[in-house]
N, C-alpha and C positions, 0 to 999 in steps of 0.2 A: 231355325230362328235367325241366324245366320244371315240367310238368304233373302229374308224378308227384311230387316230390319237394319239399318247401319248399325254400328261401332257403337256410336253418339247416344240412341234411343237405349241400348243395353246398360250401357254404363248408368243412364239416368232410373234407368227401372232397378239396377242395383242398389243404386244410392238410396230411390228413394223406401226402398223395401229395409236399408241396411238402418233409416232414418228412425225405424219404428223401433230398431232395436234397442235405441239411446237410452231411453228408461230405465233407471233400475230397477229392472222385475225379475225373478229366478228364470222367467223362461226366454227373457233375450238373447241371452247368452247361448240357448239350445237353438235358438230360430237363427242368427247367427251363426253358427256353427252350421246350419242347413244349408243355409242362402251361399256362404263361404264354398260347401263341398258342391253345390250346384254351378258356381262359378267351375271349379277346377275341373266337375265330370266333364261343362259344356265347350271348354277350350279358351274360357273369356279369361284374359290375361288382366288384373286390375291394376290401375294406376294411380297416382296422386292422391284424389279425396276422396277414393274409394278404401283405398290400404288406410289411410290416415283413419277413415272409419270404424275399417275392422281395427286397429290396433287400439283405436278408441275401446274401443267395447271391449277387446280381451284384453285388454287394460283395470277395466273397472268390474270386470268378472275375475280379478287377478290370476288370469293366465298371462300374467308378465312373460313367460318364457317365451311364451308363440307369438306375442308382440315383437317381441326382438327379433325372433325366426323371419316374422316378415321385413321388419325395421332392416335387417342387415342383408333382404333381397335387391332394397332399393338402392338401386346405382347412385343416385345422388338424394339422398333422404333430406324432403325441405326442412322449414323452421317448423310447422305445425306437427310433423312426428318426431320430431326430437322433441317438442314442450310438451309433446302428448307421453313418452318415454321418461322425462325428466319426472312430473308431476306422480308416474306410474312407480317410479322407487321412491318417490319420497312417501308416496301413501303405503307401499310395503317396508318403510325403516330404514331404508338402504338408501344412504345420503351418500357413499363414497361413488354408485354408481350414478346417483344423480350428478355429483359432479363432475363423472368422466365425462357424460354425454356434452353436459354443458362446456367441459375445457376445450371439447372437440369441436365446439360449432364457430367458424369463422366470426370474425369482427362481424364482417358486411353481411353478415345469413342476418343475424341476430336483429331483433325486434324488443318494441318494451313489452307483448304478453313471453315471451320468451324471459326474460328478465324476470319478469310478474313470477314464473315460474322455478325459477330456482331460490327468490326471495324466499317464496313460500316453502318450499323446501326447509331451507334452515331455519326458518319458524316452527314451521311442525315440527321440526326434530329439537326443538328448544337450542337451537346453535343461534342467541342474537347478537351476538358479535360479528359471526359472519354475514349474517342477514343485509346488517346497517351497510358493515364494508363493503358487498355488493352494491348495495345502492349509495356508494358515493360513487361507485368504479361506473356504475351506471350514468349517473349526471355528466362524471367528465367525459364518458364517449359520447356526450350529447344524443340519450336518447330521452326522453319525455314521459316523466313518470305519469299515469295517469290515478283514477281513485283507487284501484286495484291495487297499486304499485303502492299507495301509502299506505292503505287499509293492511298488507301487508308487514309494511317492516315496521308501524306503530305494532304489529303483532308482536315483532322481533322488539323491539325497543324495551315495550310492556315487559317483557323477561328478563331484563340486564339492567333497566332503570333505577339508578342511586342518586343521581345527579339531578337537580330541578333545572337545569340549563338544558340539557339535550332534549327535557322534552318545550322548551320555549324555543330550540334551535329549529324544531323537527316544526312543530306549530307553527312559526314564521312562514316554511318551506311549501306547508297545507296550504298559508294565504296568499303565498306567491303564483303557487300551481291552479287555483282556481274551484279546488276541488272544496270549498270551508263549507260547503251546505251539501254536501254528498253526503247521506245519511250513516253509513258504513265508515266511511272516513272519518268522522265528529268522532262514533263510538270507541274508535281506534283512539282514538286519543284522548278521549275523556278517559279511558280504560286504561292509556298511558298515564294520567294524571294520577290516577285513583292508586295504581302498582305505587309510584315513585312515593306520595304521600305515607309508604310504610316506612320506607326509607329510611335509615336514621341518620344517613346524610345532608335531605331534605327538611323542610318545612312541611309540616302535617298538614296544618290549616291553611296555606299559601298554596298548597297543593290542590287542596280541596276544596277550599276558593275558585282555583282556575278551572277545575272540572265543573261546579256548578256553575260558575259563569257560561261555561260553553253549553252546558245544559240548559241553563235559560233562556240563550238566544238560538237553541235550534229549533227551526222551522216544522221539522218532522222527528217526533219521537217515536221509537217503536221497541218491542216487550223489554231486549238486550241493553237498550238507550236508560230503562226505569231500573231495572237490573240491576246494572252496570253499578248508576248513583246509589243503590239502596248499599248493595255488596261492598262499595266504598266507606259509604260510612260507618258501617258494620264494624269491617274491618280493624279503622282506624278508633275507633271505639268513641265513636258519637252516634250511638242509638237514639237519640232523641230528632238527632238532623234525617237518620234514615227513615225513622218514620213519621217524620213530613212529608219526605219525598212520597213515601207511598201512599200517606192520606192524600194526594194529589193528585195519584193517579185513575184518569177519566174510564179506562177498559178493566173489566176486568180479567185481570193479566197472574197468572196464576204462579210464573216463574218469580214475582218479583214479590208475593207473597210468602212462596217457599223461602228467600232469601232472608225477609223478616223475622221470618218464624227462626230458622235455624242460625239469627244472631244474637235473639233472646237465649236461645238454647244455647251456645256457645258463650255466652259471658255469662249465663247462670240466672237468667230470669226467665223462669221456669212457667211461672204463673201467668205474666204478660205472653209468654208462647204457647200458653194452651188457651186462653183468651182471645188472642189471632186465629189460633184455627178453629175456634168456633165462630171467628165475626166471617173466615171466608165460607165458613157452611152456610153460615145464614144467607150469605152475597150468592148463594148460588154458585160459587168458582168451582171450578174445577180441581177436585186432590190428585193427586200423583206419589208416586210410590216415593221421593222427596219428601214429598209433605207428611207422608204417612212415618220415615222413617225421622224425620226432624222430633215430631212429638211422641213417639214411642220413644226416644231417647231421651228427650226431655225429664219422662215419668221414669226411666230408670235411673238417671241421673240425678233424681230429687227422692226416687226411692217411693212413687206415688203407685204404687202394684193396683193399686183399684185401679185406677184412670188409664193405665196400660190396658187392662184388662179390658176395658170398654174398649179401648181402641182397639183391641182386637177383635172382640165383638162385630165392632163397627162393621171394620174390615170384610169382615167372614160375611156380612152378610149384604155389601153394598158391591163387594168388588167380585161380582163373580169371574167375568174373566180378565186377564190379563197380559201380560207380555213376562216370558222369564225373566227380565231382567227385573223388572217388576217386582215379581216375587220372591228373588233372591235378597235381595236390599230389605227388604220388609221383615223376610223369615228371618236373615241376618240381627236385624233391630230385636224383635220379638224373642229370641234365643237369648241377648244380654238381656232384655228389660226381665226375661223370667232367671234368668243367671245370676243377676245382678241384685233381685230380689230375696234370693234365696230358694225359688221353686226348681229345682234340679231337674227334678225328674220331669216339670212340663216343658223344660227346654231342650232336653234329651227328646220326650216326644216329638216336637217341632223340627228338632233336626232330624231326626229317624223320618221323616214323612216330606223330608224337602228331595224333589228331584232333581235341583242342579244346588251345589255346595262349592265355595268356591274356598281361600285359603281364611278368609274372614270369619265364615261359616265354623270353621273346625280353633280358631282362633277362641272366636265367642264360648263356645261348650267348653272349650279343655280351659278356659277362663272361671266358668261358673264351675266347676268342680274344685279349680285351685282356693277361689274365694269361700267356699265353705269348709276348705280341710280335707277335702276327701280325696288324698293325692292317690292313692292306691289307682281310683278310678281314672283322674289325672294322667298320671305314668299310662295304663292302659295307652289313653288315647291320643297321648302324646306320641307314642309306637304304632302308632293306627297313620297317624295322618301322612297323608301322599305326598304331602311338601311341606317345608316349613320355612319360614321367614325368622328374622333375627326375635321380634314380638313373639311369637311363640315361643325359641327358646326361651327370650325373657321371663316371662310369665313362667314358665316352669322355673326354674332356678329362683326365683324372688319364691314362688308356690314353698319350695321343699325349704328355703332357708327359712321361715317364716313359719313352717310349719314341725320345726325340729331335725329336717332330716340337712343336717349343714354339711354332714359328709359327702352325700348325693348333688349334693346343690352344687359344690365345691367342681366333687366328679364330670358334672354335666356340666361347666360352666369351659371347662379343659376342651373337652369333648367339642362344644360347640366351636370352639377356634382351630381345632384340629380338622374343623368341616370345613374350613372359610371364611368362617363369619366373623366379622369383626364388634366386638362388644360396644354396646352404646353405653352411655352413665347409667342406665337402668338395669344393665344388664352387672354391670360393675357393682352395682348397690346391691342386687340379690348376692354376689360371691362376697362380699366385703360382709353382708349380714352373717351368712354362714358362717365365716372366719369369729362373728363376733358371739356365735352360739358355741361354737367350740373350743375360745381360748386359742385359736392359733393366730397369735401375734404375728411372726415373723410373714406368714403367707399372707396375712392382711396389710402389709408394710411391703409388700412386694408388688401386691394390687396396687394399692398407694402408688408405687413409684409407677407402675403401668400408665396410672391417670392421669399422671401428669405427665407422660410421653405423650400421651396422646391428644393431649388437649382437653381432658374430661374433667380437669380439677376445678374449674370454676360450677360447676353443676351441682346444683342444690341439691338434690335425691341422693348421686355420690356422696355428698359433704356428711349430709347428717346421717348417712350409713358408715361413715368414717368416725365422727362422734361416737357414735354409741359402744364401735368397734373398739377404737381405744379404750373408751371410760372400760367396757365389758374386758378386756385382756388386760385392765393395771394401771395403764399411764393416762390418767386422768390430766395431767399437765401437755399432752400431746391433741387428746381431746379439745382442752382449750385451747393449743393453737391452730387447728383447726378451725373451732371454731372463728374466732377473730381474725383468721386471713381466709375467710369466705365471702365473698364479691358482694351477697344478698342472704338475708336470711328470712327463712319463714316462724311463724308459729311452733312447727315440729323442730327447725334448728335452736328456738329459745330451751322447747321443751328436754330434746335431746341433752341437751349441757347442764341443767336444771337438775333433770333426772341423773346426770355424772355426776356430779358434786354430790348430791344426796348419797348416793352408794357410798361413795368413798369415805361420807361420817364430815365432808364438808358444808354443813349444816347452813352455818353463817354468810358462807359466800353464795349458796345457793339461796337464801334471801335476799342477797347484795343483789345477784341478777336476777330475778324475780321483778325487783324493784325499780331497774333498768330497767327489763323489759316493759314494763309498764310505762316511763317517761318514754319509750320509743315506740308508743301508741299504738304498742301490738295487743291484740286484745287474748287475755288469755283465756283458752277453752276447758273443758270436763278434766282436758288429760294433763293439763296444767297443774291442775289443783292437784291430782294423783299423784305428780313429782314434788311439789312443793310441800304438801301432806308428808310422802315418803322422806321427805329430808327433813324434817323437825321432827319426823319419827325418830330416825337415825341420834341424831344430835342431843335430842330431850327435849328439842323447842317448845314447851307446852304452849305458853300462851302465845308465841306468834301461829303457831299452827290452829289455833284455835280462832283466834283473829281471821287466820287467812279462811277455813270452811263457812266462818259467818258471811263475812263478804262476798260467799257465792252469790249467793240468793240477793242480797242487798245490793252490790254491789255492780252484780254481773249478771244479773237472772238467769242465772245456772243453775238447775233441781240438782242439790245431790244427790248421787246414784246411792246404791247401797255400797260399794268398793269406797265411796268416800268416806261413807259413814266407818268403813271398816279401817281404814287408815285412822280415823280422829279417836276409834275403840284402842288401835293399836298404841297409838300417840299419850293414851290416856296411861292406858293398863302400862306401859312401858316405866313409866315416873311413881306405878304406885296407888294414882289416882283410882282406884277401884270405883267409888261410891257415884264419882262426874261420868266414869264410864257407863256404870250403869243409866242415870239420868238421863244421857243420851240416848241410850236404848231402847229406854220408856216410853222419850220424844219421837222418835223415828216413826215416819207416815205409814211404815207398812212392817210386817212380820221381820224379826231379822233370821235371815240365813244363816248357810255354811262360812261365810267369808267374817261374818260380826263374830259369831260364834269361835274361829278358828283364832282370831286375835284374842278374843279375850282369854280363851285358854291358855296360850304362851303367855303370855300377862302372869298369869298365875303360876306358869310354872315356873318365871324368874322369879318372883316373891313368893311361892310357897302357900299360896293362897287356894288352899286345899279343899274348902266348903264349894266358892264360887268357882272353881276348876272341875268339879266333879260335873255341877251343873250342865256346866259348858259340854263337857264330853258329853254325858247322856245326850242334852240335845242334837250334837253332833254325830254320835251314834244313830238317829233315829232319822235326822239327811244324808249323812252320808255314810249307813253302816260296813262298805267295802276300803273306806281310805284306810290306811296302815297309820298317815302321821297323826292320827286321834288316839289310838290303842297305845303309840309308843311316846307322845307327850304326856297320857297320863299315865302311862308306867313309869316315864320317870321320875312322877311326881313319887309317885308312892314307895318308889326305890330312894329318894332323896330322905326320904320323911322315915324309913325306915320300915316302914309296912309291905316286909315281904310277901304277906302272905294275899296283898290285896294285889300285889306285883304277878302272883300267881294266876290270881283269878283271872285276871288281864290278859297272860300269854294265852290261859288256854282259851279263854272268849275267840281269839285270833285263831287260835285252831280250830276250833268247831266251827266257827267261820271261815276256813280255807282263806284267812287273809296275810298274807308273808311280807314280810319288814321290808322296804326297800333298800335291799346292801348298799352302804357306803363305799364308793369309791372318790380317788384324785386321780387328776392327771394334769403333766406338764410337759411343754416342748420344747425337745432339747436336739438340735442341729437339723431342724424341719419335720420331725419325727416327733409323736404323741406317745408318752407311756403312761398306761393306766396300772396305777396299784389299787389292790382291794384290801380290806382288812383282812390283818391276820395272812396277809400275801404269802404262795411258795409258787407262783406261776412266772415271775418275773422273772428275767434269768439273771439280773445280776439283783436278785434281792438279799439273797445272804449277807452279800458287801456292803446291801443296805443296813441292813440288821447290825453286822460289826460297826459301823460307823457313826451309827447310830448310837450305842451300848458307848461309844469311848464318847461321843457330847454329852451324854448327860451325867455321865462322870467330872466334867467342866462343868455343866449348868449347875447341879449339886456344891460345885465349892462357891455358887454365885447366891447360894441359898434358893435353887430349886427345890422344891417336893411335889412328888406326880399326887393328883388331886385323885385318890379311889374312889371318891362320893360317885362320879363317874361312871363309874363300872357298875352293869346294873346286876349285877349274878351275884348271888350271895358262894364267896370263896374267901381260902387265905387271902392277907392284906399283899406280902408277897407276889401272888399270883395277879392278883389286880395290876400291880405296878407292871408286869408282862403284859398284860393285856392291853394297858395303855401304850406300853410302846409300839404296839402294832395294827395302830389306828392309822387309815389310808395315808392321812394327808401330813402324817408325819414322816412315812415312808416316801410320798413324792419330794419334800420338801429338803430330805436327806439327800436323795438321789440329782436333786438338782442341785446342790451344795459341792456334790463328787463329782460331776460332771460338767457344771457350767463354769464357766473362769472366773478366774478370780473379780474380784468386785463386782461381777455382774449380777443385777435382781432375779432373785429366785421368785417364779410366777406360778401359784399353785390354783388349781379349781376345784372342788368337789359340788357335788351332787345337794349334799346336805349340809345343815348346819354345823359348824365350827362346833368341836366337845370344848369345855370349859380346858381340859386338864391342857389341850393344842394349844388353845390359846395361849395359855401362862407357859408352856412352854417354850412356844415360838419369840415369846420377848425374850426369854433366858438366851435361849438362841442366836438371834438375831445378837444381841450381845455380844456371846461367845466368839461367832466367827466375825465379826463386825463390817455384818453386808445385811441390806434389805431384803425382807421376805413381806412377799406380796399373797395371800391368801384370799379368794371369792369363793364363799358357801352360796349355798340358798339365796342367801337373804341381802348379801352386800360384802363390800369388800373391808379387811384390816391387814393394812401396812405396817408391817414391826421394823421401829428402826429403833438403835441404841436402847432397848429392855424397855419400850413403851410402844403401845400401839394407835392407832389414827382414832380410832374410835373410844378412846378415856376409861375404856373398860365398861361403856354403857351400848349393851350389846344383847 
């Protein structure tokens, strides 16, 4: 070939053979690679813009390394393989070696696409600090930015922009260069406008003024130009501005409908977003796996499981094929809308049948299992997945705290920062809940301090996981400061403080802020009323709690639930009111449950109200014949009243129904450490000491005019024997033990399982007394503080 043909004809039949391979197609790269080894069998040596080609092409087939290999043959490598080499690490990540090439190429090689080329580099790698300073280093070696050159570092700008000056500096610099009606260039900078306007530096609407002005005077719009404005004012949250822009728009442009759609769906106009993507069906547009995943989100996020389901329908039967990505984004969406619904098991199908899963994928599932309780399975596939992101541990840890297991939550939340990961406020809120199901103060106050190292104390989700933490471990006045040195509150933080006060039997204050809350035009919701109800239960507030359940409905068009109705049953029967309880009962829209039923019982068994208690049981027996607190709230009745023999009846109904009492136990923490006492304790190791120290207070309580209350004890024995048995009730033995153990003046903080026995309570005033230090007690039900022989709660309990 040689022979026939010069130098000149070879090189041009390389090139232009090398020219077809520019495309990116999977097999250029192979025919390339042909063309390449046919050069090297036939002896032809290539030069200049033949290598510049190949390195082109194994460049964007990322064989960067054989680029190089040829790159560092070239005795003097021009400006076009070094911006061919520069562009080639920045599209593989690697911005340190794009900058070596670039610190290495003389002043005088250098060119403005060469410049164009490392601009864009720290753009794509989101470095716009560097981007800009490039291009000012640029201007003073007098090279000549062209539209390229700005379309660029408006890229870079668009990601650092805080300031409304740089982008009127950077705009100036468009109208000087000549480039103001380059289509690419405008968008760069409207795009600029649109970033900064989030800014809270900036002016929103001065901002967004300048992009639409420049939007109005451009000559040529196209799909990214309607986009661009719609995604602005999305953003900046004037939905009504973005959909002008897109009633305006002449094509139908399917990306700038996507952008609509998912900013109803992001501020929560659910219904205007599923209205849009039925008016682009009717238009004929074109859907996309965007638009498919916008309104499947939509309907999970509003909890529409029909309209999901259509959408899936839809889907299945319009979209037969597709692109992976496609379908990963879709199946992803489809997995929460059925997760999120509560359908487990079809989103478990969905993911079992997806052949590409990405971390989102296993995110969404191990999400819809946590959200219905069913950690076991949870845990499973928390141990399953091949990677995890900080969001997944989150979700597990909130999962287990929320779900009872605060030990594991706690365990896993250790774990995860011994992986790396550093805890975000969400992640902090699931450990801080944990701490607040367990009673462990001190490890919640450790959290505490964590958050505020780190910057997380202003965060809402923190905050009110903070709240509850203190109100739940005691110090309801810790709670409160919390509360009131939080930046912003929501609904859940009025509710959160609300529901503190009420435990604690501060009735009145949690009226006081109820009432505030209200002048600070927070609207209160369902679970409002459930705190508010709960604290004039506590208190005895009959008539303001009665006032507050009317002005649901009145007021607030809130249906009460039945848990309302059972709070206003509890509110009632608590004062006495038997006859108003009942009245309500009669009024109520639908059958009353286990929950009316369970209140009015305890009602009865603090007044003795023997006829309408019987009731209550039988019916409670017949919903819920396996619960234990039915058989043993009226056994107490009948042990109070004196009717052992109906006490009898009672224990063995439990027997023959294999149903067992649930042992009372306390526990408290003392130097980071939990001890649980049970009744009638010999497991503890230093419970003896308890026992003795025990035996010498009420020796003291006795001269203070204590007498242990037998009524109590429900076994018919000597009176004797009773007063022993009282002494070896849990939460008297935690309460001793933290007396011997915690220092002087410091609050004893005790939890139990169950409700406070009467003979504890009147004890713990004697007590608290005696040693003259606060003791802090939380049963079941709420907390009583005994200071100086009286307790928080006025003995209305």
């Amino acid at each position: 070939m040689r022979n026939t043909l010069d130098i000149r004809t070879v090189a041009n039949r390389y090139a232009a053979q090398l020219q077809l391979c520019c495309s990116q197609r999977s097999t250029s790269y192979c025919i390339a690679q042909t063309i390449h080894a046919h050069m090297i069998a036939s002896g032809f040596k290539p030069r200049g813009h033949i290598l510049n080609r190949l390195m082109d092409i194994y460049c964007k087939s990322s064989n960067i390394a054989y680029a190089l290999h040829l790159f560092n043959k070239i005795p003097e490598p021009d400006i076009v393989a070094r911006t061919t080499l520069i562009a080639a690490y920045s599209t593989a990540g690697n911005l340190k070696l794009s900058q070596e090439v670039f610190g290495g190429t003389p002043l005088s090689t250098r060119d403005t696409v060469f410049y164009n080329a490392m601009i864009t580099a720290y753009s794509h790698n989101n470095d716009g600090h560097a981007a800009i300073e490039l291009f000012r280093d640029m201007r003073r070696d007098d090279f000549r930015p062209d539209n390229y050159t700005f379309t660029s570092v408006l890229g870079a700008l668009a990601l650092i922009v805080e300031d409304e000056k740089y982008c009127q500096q950077m705009h100036c610099a468009v109208l000087k260069s000549g480039t103001v009606f380059v289509t690419s260039v405008l968008n760069a900078l409207i795009s600029a406008y649109v970033k900064c306007a989030s800014s809270p530096l900036a002016s929103s609407s001065l901002m967004m003024g300048a992009a639409k002005k420049l939007f109005d005077e451009m000559p040529n719009k196209d799909e990214l130009t309607w986009t661009t404005m719609i995604t602005g004012y999305v953003r900046n949250n004037n939905l009504d501005a973005a959909r002008e822009i897109l009633d305006g728009v002449t094509e139908n442009i399917g990306v700038a409908w996507n952008a609509m759609i998912s900013g109803y769906v992001h501020h929560g106009f659910i219904h205007e977003a599923l209205e849009m993507f039925r008016r682009m069906h009717l238009k004929g547009i074109q859907h996309d796996g965007f638009t498919y995943t916008s309104v499947i989100s939509a309907c999970a996020y509003a909890g529409l499981f029909k309209h999901g389901k259509q959408m899936h329908a839809f889907i299945l039967k319009t979209e037969e094929k597709h692109e992976p990505e496609f379908s990963l984004s879709v199946n992803n969406a489809l997995v929460s809308l059925y997760g999120k619904c509560g359908k487990v098991e079809e989103a478990r199908e969905i993911f079992n049948k997806m052949l590409i899963r990405d971390l989102i994928s296993w995110n969404a599932i191990l999400s819809a299992y946590v959200n219905l309780g069913r950690i076991v399975e949870a845990k499973s596939f928390f141990k399953e997945m091949p990677e995890r992101n900080l969001l997944s541990w989150t979700v597990m840890i909130s999962g287990l705290a929320q779900n009872g297991f605060g030990e594991e939550g706690l365990k896993l939340f250790n774990q995860m920062r011994i992986e790396g990961f550093e805890p975000c406020d969400y992640a902090f809120a699931g450990a801080i809940t944990s701490c607040a199901m367990l009673g462990a103060l001190e490890h919640g106050r450790q959290l505490h301090a964590q958050l505020v190292k780190l910057g997380h104390d202003s965060s809402l989700s923190a905050g009110n996981a903070l709240i509850t933490m203190y109100a739940r471990c005691g110090i309801v006045e810790a709670a409160n400061c919390v509360f009131l040195t939080m930046p912003c509150l929501d609904s859940v933080s009025w509710n959160a403080m609300i529901a503190a006060l009420g435990q604690h039997g501060h009735g009145l204050q949690a009226i006081e802020l109820f009432e505030q809350m209200l002048k600070e035009d927070i609207v209160p919701d369902r679970i409002t009323f459930l705190t508010i109800l709960s604290a004039c239960s506590h208190a005895g507030l009959v008539k303001e709690g009665h006032c507050y359940f009317n002005s649901m409905r009145g007021c607030y068009n809130i249906t009460p639930g039945e848990d309302h109705y059972a709070r206003l049953i509890d509110l009632l029967v608590r004062a006495g009111k038997f006859s108003e309880a009942n009245d309500v009962i009669e009024s109520m829209p639908f059958e009353p449950g286990a929950p009316i039923w369970e209140a009015l019982l305890s009602g009865c068994r603090i007044h003795g109200n023997m006829d309408l208690g019987i009731q209550a049981a039988e019916r409670l027996f017949e919903l819920m014949p396996q619960h234990d607190g039915t058989y043993v709230l009226l056994s107490n009745m009948y042990a109070t009243a004196g009717r052992q023999n109906d006490v009898a009846k009672v224990r063995k109904l439990m027997r023959d129904r294999g149903i067992k009492k649930e042992p009372g136990c306390s526990w408290i923490e003392v130097e980071s450490k939990v001890h649980v006492f049970l009744v009638n304790d010999t497991v503890h190791p230093e419970v003896q000491a308890v026992y003795n120290y025990l035996e010498q207070l009420v020796l003291e309580m006795r001269k203070l005019g204590y007498v242990p209350d037998t009524k109590f004890v429900l076994h018919d024995m000597e009176e004797a024997q009773k007063e022993s048995v009282l002494y070896t009730h849990s939460e008297k033995l935690a309460v001793v033990f933290g007396l011997m153990k915690l220092p002087l003046g410091a609050t004893i903080r005790v939890f139990k399982n169950l409700r406070i026995c009467g003979d504890c309570h009147n004890a713990f005033k004697f007590m608290s007394k005696v040693v003259g230090r606060e003791i802090v007690v939380r049963d079941g039900k709420r907390f009583h503080h005994f200071r100086n022989g009286e307790c928080s709660c006025g003995n209305y309990w």
